[in-house]
C-alpha positions as a Markdown table, in Angstrom:
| # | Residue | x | y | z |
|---|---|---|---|---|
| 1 | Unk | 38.8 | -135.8 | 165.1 |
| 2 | Unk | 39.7 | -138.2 | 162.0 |
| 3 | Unk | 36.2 | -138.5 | 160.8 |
| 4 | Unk | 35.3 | -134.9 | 161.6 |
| 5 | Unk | 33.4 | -134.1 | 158.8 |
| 6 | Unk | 33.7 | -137.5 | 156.9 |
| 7 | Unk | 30.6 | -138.5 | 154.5 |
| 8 | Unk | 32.1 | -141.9 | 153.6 |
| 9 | Unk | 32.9 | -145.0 | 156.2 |
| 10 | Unk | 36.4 | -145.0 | 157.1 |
| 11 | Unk | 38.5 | -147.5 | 159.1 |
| 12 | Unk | 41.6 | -147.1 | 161.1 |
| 13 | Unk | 43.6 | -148.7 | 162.6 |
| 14 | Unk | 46.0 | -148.4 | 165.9 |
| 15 | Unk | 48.8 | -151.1 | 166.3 |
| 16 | Unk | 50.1 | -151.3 | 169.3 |
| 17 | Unk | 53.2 | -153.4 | 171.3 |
| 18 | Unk | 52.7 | -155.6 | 174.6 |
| 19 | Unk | 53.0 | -152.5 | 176.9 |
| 20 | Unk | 50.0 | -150.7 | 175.0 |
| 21 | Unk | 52.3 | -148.3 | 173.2 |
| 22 | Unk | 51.1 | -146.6 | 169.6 |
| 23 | Unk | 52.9 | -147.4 | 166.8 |
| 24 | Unk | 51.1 | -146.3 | 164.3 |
| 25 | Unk | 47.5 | -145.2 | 163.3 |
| 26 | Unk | 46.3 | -145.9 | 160.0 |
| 27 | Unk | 43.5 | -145.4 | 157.0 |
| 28 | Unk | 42.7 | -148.4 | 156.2 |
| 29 | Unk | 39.7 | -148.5 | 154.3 |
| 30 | Unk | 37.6 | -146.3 | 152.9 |
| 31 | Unk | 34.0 | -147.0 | 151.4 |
| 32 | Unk | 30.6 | -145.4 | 150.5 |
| 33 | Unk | 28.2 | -143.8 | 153.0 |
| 34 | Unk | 27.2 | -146.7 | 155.2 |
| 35 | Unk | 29.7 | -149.1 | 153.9 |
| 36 | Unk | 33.9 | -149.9 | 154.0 |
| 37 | Unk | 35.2 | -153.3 | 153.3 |
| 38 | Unk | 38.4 | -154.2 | 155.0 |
| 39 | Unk | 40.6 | -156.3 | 154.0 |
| 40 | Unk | 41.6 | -159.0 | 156.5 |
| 41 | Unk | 45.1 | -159.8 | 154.2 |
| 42 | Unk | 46.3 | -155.9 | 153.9 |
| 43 | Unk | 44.9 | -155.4 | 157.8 |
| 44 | Unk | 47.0 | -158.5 | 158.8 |
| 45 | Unk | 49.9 | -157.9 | 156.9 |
| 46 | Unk | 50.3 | -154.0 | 158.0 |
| 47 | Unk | 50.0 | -155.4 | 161.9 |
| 48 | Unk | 53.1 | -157.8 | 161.0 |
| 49 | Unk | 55.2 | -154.8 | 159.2 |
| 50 | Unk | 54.8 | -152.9 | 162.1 |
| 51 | Unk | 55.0 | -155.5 | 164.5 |
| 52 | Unk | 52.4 | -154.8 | 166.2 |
| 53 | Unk | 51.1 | -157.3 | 168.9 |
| 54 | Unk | 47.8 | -155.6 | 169.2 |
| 55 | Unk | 45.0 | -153.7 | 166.9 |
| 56 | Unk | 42.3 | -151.0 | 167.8 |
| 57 | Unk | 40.0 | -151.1 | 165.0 |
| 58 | Unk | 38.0 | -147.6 | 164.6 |
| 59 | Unk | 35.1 | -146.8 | 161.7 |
| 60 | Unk | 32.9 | -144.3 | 161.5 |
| 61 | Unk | 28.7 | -144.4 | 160.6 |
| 62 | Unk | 28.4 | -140.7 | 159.0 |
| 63 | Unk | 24.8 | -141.5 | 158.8 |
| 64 | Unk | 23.6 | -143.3 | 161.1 |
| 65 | Unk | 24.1 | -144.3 | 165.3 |
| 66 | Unk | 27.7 | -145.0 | 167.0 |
| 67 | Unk | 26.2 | -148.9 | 167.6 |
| 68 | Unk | 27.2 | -152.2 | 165.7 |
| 69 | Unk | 25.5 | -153.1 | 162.7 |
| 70 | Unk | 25.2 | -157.3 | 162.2 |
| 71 | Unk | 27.8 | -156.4 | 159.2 |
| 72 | Unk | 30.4 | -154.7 | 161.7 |
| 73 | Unk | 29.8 | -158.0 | 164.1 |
| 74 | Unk | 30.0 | -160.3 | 161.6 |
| 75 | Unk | 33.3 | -158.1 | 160.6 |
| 76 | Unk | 35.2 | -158.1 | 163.6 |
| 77 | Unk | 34.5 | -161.7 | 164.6 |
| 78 | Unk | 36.2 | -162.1 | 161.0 |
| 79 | Unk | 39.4 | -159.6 | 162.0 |
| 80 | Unk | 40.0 | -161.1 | 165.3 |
| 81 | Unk | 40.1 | -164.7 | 164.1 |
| 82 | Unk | 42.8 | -163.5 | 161.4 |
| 83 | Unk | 44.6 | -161.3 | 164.0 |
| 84 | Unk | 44.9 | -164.5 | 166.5 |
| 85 | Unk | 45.9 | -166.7 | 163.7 |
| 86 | Unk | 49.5 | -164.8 | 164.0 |
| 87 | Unk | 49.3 | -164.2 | 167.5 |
| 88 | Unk | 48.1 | -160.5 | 167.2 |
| 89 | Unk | 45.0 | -159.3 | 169.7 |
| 90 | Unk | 42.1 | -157.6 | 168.5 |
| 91 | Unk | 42.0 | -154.8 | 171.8 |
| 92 | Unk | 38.5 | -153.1 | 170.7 |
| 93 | Unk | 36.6 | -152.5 | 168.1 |
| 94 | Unk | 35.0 | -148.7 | 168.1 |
| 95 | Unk | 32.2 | -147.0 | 166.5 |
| 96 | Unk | 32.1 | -143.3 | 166.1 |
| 97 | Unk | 29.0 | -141.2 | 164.9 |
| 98 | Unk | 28.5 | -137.5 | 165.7 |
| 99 | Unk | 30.0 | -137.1 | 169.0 |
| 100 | Unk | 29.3 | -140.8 | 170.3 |
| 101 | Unk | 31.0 | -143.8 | 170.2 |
| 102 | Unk | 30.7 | -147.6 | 171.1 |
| 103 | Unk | 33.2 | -149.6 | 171.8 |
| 104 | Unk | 32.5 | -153.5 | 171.5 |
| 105 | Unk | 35.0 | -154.4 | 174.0 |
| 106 | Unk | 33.5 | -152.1 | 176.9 |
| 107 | Unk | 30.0 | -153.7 | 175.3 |
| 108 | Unk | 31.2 | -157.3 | 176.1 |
| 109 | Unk | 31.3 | -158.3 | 172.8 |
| 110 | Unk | 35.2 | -159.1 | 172.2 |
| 111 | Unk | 35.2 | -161.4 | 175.7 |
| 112 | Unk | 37.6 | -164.3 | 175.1 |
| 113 | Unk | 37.0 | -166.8 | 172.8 |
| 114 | Unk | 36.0 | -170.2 | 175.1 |
C-alpha cells in the first residue's frame, strides 16, 4: 500500500532487531520515474539510530516490471557491503510494480557472501 498510486521511485526501508521485530519503516529516498538514489551514509546511519540489526530494502518501478534492473543489483550489492561493515544484515531486497513484487532474497541473489 505505500506506493499505491506513486509516479516516482521510492525507497523504504524496515529495520529490524535479532528476533525479526519492526522498528521502524521509513522513506528513504525518493527520485524521478524510473530512478531513486539512496544514500548508503544516511541508510547506514538511520539503521545505527535505530539500532537496528537488520534492513528490508523496498522500491517501487511505477513504470515498469517488479524484476531487478543491473542498477538495483549493482545497488544492493553496494547496501549490503555498507550494512555488514557495522555488523547490520541486508534481510531482502524487494521490488514492487502493480500488484507484483520480487524479492532478491527468495530470487537467490542475497546468498551469503563466500
Amino acid at each position: 500500500p505505500y506506493f499505491y498510486g506513486v509516479r516516482v521511485e521510492q525507497v523504504y526501508a524496515a529495520f529490524v532487531d535479532d528476533d525479526l521485530r519492526l522498528i521502524s519503516c521509513r522513506l528513504l529516498f525518493e527520485g524521478s520515474v524510473n530512478q531513486a538514489a539512496v544514500n548508503l551514509r544516511k541508510l547506514v546511519e538511520t539503521a545505527l539510530r535505530d539500532r537496528a540489526t537488520g534492513v528490508i530494502l523496498a522500491h517501487n518501478h511505477p513504470a515498469g516490471q517488479a524484476l531487478p534492473s543491473v542498477e538495483d543489483r549493482e545497488t544492493t550489492l553496494a547496501i549490503r557491503s555498507a550494512l555488514n561493515t557495522v555488523q547490520i544484515r541486508l534481510l531482502d531486497h524487494i521490488i514492487v510494480s502493480g500488484g507484483e513484487y520480487c524479492s532478491m532474497a527468495e530470487g537467490g541473489f542475497l546468498k551469503p557472501e563466500a
